[in-house]
N, C-alpha and C positions, 0 to 999 in steps of 0.2 A: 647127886650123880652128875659129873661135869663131860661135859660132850666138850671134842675138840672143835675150833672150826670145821675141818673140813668132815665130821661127820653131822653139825648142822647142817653146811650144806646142801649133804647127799639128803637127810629128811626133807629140808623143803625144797630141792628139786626133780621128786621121784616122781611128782606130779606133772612137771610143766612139759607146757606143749606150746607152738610155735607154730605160726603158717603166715607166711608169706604173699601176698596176691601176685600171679604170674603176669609179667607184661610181653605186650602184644608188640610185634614188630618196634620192641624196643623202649616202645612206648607204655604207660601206666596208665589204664583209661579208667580205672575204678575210682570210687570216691572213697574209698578204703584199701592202704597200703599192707595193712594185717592185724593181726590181734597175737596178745601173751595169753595164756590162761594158766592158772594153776590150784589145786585143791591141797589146803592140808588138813588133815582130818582131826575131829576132839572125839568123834565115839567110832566105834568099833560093833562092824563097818562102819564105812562112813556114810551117812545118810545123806549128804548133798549129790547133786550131780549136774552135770555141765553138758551143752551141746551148741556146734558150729556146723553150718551146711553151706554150701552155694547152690543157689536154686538154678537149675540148666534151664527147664522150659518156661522160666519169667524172669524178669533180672533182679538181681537182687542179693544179698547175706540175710542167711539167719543166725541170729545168736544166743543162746537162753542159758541162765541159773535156775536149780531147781533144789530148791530146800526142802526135804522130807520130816517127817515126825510119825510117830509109833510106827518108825521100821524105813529103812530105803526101799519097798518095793514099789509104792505110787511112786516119786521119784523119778527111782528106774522109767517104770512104764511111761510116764509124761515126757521123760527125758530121748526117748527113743521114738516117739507116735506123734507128737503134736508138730513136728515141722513137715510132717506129710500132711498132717489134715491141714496147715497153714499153705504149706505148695498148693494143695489140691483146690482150695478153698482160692486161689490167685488163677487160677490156669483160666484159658478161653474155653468155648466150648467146643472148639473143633481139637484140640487136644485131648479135652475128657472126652470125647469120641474115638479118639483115636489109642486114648490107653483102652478104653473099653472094647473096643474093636479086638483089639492085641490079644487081652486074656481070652476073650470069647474064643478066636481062632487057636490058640497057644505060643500064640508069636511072642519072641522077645519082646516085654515092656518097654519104652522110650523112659530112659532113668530121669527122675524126677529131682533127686540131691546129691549131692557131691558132697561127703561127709569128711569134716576135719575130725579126724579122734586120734587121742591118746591110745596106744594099746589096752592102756589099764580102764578106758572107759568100755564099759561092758556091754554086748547086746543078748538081750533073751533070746534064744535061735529056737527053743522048745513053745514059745507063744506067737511065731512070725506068722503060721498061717492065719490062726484066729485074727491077729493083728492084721492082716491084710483082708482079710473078708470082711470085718468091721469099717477100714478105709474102703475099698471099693462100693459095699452099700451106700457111704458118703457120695461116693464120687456120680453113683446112680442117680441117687437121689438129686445131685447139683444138676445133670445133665436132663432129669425130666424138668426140673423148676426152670429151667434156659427160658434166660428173661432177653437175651442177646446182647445186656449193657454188658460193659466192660466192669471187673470188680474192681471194688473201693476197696483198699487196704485195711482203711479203718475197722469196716465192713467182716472182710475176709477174714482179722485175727480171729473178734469176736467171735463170729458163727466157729472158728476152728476148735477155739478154748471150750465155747461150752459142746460140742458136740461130742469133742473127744472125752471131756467130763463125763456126759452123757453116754457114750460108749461105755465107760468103764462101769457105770455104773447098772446097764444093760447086763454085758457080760457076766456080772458077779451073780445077777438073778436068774439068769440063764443056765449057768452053772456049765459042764463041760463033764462027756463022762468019763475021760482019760483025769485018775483022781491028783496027779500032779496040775496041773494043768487050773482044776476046778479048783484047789488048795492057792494057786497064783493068782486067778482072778480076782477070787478074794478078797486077798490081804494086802493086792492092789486098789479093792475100794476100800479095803479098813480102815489102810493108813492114807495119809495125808501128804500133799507137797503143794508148795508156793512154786509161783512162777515169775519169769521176768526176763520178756523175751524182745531184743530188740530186731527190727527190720529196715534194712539200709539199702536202699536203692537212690543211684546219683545225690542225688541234694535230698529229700525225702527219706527223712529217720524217723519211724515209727516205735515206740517201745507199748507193749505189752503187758499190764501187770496184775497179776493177782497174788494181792498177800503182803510180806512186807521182807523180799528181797528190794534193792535197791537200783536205779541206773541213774547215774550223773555224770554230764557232760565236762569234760577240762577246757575252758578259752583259754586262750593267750591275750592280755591288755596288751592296749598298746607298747605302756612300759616294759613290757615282756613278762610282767609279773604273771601271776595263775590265778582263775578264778573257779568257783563251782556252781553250776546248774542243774538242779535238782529236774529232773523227767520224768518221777516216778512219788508216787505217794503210799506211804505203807497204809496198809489193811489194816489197824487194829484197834487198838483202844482209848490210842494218840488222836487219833484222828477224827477230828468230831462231826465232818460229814457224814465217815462213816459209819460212827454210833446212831446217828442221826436215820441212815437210811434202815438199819437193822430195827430201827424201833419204829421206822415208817411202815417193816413189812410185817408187822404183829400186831396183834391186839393191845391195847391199852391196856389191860388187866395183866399184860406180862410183863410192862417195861422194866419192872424195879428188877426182874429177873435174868432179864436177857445178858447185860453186861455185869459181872459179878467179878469183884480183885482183876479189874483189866482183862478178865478173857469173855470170851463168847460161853454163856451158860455156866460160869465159873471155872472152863475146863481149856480152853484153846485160845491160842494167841494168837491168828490170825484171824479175820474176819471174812478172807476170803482165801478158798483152797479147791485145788483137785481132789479125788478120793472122799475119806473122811464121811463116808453116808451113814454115821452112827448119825452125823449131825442133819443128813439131807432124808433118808427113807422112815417112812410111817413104822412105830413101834412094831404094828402088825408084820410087815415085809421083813424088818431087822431078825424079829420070831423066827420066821417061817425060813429065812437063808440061812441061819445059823443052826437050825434046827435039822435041816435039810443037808446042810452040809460035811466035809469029812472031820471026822473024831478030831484032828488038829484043830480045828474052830473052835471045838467046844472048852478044848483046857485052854485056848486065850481066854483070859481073863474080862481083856479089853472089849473083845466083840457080845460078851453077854451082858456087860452094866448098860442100862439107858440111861442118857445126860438125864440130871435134873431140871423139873421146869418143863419137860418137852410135851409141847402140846399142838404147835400148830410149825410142824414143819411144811417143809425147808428150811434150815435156820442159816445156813452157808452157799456161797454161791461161788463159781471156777469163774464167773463173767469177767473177764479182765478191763481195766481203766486207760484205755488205749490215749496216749498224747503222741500230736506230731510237731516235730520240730524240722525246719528246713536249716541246712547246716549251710554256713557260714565260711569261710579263709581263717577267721579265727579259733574256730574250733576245731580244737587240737588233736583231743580221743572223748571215745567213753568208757565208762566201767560200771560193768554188771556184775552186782558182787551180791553174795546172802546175807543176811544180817549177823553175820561171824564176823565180819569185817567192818558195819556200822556200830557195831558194840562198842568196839575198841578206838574207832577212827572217826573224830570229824571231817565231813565232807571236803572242806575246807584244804586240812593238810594233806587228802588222799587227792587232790587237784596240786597241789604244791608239789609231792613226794614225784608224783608219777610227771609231772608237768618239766620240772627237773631230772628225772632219770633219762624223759627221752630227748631231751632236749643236750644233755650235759650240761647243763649250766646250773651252778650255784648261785641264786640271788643272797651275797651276803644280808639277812637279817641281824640286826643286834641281837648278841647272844640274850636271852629271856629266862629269867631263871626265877619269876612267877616271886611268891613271899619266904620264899629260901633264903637262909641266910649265907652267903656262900663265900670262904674262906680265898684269898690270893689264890693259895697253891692250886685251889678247885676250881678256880677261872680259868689260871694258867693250864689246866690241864682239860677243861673245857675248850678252849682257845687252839691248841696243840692235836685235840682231837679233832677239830673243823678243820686244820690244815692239811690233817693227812686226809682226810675223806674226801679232800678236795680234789690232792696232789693224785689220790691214786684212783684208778683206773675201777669204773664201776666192777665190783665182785658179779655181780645177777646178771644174766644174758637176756632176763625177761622179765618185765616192769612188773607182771601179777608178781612171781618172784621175790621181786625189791618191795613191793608192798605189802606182802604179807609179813615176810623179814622184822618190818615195819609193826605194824600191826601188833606181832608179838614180842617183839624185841624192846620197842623204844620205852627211853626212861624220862623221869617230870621232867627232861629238859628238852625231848621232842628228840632225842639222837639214838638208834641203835646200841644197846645194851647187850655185850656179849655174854655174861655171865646173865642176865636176866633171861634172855635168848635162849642159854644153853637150859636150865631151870625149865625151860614154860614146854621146851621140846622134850625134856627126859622125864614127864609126866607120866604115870603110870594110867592106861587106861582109864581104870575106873574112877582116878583123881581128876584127866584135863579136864574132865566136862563139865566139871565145877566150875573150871579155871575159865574157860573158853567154849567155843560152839565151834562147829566145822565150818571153814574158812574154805569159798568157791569164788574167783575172782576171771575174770575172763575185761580185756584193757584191749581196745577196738582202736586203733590209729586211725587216723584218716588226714588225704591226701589234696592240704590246701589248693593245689595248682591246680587240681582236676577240677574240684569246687567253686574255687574262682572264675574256669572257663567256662564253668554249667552256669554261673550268676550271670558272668559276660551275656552267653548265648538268649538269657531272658531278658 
């Protein structure tokens, strides 16, 4: 099935989104000039999901990827909750008195985020209030423990990740007697989602991670050339801390069990997740909610098997691996992407691709064509095809855009493949997901001069 250009395209940009930082009397005082984002999906729905805020009552972006599994509804819910319990979790405590104050009397709240979204990014309006009774007990709770220090960032992710985990997973035992409602709670702790959430304030980039989405910084060398900085370490089976820690929090008599074919209990590929309390609540509680719960529970399939092996939970943790990096004149963006996008893409060229897109400049490379045997005319028309991609004017208005393009397009020679392109896009449903995983990219610019003036100013 061959798709034209321009109906490639329209598929991979029914996603993107775009925001701009607004300047002040003319002037750009943020250390971030804006971000691309874009989602294209391999299941249906699509189980990843994206979120951007600007925090009003502390300074700062927020920015997160959230990768689901058995269903977008953790996801969803993470993808919508956890920048308020990150805000709430930063605020002073004459502000969390002062939102407190507000509901107590009914007064207008003092808005807490400034949300960049897509239309197509969706919010639950049938779970807000629970969703808000859950954040303000948080916010209770911060303002009786008022220690009077100021919060630590570092600090503040953590306690947000796990509380809001912990929320979720309150909720679902709790139950709700409006039975939509108690059916969402649920299947928001059934399933599972990764996180990877970055926090940018002036020089001071915080990322966030639980699981194995990814965030890597693009420099500029001196030579102008692009380089990649890893800021995030996947959760999983790679990683041998974190087999390490999983076998530090078990008994001895489990280790051979614990990690089985790279997953967690033979069954999960992250090592760390929101949701997902098949892996976190006692046999006995998983019984008793499922049991309890409405008739829809019980024909999942998924909520009645207990992992194998399971003896001394918790075996998962939402605790995220918090790095700070202080930014630099030379670095250029970041990019927070799901692992749709590291499947496909070394670090390496997704710093090259994007480093060049916003830049416009082509650092001619010698064309590389690896242990190919490769024919004049297939040079010549290698050669012929670098001229024109040069000569003509970027197609994408948005670098997440040009790199996913990328991503699924490109052939063993590293260059956009239109007929491969058209192929990977006109995949029928139940085929991509063989092919590919859903691809969430969000590409965070930032604004050397302001950065320079914040190093000057130290």
């Amino acid at each position: 099935f061959y798709l034209t250009p321009s109906q490639v395209n329209s598929i991979l940009k029914a996603n993107e989104y775009s925001f701009k930082v607004p300047e002040f009397d003319g002037k750009n005082v943020s250390s971030v000039l804006g971000f691309d984002s874009n989602q294209l999906p391999a299941n249906a729905p699509i189980e990843d999901r994206r979120s951007a805020a600007t925090c009003l009552q502390t300074r700062g972006m927020l920015l997160g990827v959230f990768d689901g599994h058995a269903g977008c509804a953790c996801a969803q819910a993470v993808s919508e909750r956890l920048f308020y319990y990150i805000a709430v979790s930063l605020l002073p405590h004459e502000t969390l008195l002062e939102i407190e104050n507000a509901v107590e009397s009914g007064r207008a709240l003092l808005p807490i985020l400034q949300w960049h979204k897509h239309p197509n990014d969706y919010f639950s309006k049938e779970a807000s209030k629970l969703y808000f009774n859950s954040l303000r007990t948080y916010w209770q709770e911060l303002i009786d423990l008022n220690s009077g220090e100021t919060t630590d960032v570092r600090e503040a992710l953590i306690n947000a990740f796990k509380r809001l985990d912990n929320d979720i997973s309150l909720e679902a035992q709790v139950g709700d007697p409006n039975s939509f409602l108690n059916y969402l709670v649920l299947r928001v702790a059934f399933s599972g989602a990764t996180a990877c959430v970055a926090h940018v304030d002036g020089v001071d980039l915080h990322i966030a991670n639980t699981g194995d989405s990814r965030a890597m910084l693009g420099v500029q060398e001196e030579d102008g050339s692009w380089s990649a900085v890893n800021l995030s370490y996947d959760h999983n089976a790679q990683n041998e801390h974190e087999v390490e820690r999983v076998k530090m929090e078990h008994p001895k008599s489990e280790e051979k069990n614990l990690v089985k074919q790279d997953r967690l209990l033979g069954l999960l590929m992250p090592f760390r997740a929101f949701g997902d309390v098949k892996f976190k609540w006692s046999i006995e509680l998983q019984k008793r909610v499922v049991e309890s719960g409405p008739d829809q529970l019980n024909d999942n399939e998924y909520t009645k098997f207990i992992p194998p092996n399971y003896h001394t939970p918790p075996y998962l943790t939402a605790e995220p691996e918090v790095i700070h990096h202080k930014l630099r004149p030379q670095d250029k963006f970041l990019v927070l992407a799901t692992d749709g996008l590291w499947e496909t893409m070394h670090r390496q060229d997704v710093a090259r691709i994007v480093g060049e897109y916003l830049t416009g400049v082509h650092h001619q490379q010698p064309i590389a064509v690896g242990g190919y045997k490769v024919t004049l005319g297939q040079m010549h028309g290698l050669l012929t095809e670098r001229r024109a991609r040069i000569s003509s004017v970027f197609e994408d208005q948005n670098a997440a855009t040009h790199l996913i393009r990328h991503a699924v397009g490109n052939n063993e020679f590293g260059t956009v493949d239109h007929e491969r392109l058209s192929k990977m896009l006109s995949l029928p449903e139940e085929l991509a997901r063989m092919y590919r995983d859903d691809i969430t990219i969000i590409v965070v610019q930032f604004n050397s001069h302001v950065i320079g003036a914040y190093q000057n100013e130290e």
